[in-house]
C-alpha positions in Angstrom: -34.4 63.8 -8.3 -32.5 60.9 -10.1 -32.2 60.8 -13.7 -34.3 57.3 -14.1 -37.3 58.7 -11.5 -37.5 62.2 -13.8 -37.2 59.7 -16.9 -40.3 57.5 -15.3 -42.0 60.6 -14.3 -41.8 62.4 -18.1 -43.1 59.2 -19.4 -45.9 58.4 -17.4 -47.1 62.4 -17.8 -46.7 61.7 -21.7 -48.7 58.4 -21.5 -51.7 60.5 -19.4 -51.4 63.2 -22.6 -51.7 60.8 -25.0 -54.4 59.2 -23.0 -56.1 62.5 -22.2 -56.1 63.4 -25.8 -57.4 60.1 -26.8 -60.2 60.7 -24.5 -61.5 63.8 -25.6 -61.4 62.7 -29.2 -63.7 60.4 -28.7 -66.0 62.1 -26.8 -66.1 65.0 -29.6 -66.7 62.1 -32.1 -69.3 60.5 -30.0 -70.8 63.7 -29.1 -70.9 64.9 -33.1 -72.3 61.2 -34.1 -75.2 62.0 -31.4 -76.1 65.9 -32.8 -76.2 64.7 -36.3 -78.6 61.6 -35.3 -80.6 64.4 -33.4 -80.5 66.9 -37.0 -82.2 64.0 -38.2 -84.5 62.8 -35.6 -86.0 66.8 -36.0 -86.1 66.7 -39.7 -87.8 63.1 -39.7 -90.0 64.3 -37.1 -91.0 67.7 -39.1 -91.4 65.6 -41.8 -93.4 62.9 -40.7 -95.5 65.5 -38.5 -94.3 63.3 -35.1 -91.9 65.7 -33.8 -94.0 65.8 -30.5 -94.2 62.4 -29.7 -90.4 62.5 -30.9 -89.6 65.4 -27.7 -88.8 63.4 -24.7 -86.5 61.1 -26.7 -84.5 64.0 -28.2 -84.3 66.0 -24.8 -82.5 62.9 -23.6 -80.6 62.8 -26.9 -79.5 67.0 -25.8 -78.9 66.3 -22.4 -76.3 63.2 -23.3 -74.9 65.5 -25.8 -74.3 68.1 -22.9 -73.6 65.4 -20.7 -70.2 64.4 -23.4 -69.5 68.2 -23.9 -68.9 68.6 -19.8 -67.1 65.7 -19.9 -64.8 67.4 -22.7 -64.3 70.2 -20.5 -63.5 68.0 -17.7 -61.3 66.4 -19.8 -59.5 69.6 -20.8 -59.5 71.2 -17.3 -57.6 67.7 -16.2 -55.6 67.8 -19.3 -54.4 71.7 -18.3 -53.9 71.6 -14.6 -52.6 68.0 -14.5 -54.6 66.7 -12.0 -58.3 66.5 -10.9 -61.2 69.7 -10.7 -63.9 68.9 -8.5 -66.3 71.6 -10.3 -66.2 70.2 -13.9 -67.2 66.2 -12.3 -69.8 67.7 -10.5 -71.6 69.6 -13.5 -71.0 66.2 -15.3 -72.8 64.2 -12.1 -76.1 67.0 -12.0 -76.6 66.7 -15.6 -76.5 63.2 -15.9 -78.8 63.0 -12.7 -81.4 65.5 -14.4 -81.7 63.8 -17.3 -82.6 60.8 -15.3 -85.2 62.3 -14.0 -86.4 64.5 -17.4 -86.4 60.3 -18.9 -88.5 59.0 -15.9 -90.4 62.3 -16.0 -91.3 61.4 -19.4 -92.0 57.5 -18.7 -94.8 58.6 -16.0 -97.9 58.8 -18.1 -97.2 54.9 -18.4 -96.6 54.1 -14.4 -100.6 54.3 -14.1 -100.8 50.6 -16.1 -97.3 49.3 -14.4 -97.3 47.1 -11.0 -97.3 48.6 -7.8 -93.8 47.3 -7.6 -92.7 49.4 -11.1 -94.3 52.3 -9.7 -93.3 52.1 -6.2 -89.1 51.7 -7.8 -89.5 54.6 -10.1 -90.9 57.3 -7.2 -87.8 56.2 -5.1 -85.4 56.5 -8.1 -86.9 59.8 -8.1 -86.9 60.8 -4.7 -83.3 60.1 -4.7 -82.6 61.9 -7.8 -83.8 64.4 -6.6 -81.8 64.3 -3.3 -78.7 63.9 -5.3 -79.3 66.8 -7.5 -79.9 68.9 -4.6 -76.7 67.3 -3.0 -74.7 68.3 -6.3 -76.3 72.4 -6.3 -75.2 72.6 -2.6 -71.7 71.4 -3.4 -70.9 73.7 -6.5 -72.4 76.6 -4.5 -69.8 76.0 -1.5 -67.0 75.9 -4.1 -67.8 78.9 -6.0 -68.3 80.7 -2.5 -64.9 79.2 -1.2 -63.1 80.2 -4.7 -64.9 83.6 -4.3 -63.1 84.2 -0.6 -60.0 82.7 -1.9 -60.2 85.5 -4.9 -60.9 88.5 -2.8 -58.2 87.5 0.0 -55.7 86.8 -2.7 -55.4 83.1 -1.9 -53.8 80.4 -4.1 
C-alpha cells in the first residue's frame, strides 16, 4: 500500500475512535441523567403516594434507559471489531419496538373517548409492532443458530 493511502487510512480509523468514543460517552451520560430522573420519579412517587399512576411512565423511562445501554454495547462491539454486528442493532430495534407498544399499551384505557380515526391508527401501529417484533425474534434466532453451526464446525 502507499505511504499517503496507509497515512489516510490511520487517520480516518482514528477519527471513527474518537468519534466512537464520543458516542458512547454520551450515551453513558444521557443514560445516567435518565436513571437519576427515574431515582427520583420513585421517591416522589413513594412520597406523594402516586407511584402507581407514576408506573407506565417510568417503565418507558427503564426501557429507554435499556434502549441507551444496548446502544453502548453496540457502540463498543463496533468500536472492537471495527465494523458493524448485526446482533447488538437488532436488540437495540426489538427494544425500542416493545417499548412502543408497552407506551401505547398504557395509552389504551384512553382510545375508548378518542375518534374512530385515533383508535383505528393506534391498533395498526400495534399490529405492525407487533409484526416487527416478531420479525426482529426470528432474525436473532437465525443468527445465534448460524453462529452455533459456525461454532461447532469450527468456522470463522
Amino acid at each position: 500500500m502507499h505511504p499517503v493511502s496507509t497515512l489516510v487510512v490511520r487517520g480516518l480509523s482514528g477519527i471513527e475512535n474518537v468519534a466512537y468514543v464520543c458516542v458512547g460517552i454520551l450515551l453513558a451520560i444521557s443514560a445516567l441523567a435518565l436513571l437519576w430522573a427515574g431515582f427520583k420519579a420513585v421517591v416522589t412517587g413513594l412520597v406523594a403516594k402516586s407511584l402507581v399512576t407514576q408506573i407506565p411512565s417510568l417503565l418507558d423511562q427503564v426501557l429507554l434507559i435499556l434502549l441507551m445501554v444496548e446502544l453502548m454495547y453496540t457502540v463498543q462491539v463496533s468500536f472492537r471489531e471495527h465494523g458493524l454486528v448485526s446482533e447488538p442493532f437488532l436488540v437495540v430495534a426489538l427494544i425500542a419496538s416493545v417499548r412502543t407498544v408497552v407506551v401505547l399499551g398504557a395509552e389504551l384505557p384512553k382510545l375508548p373517548q378518542a375518534t374512530d380515526e385515533i383508535f383505528r391508527h393506534s391498533i395498526i401501529e400495534l399490529a405492525l409492532l407487533t409484526v416487527m417484533i416478531v420479525a426482529f425474534v426470528g432474525a436473532l434466532i437465525m443468527l445465534q443458530m448460524k453462529d452455533r453451526r459456525r461454532n461447532s464446525t469450527g468456522e470463522r
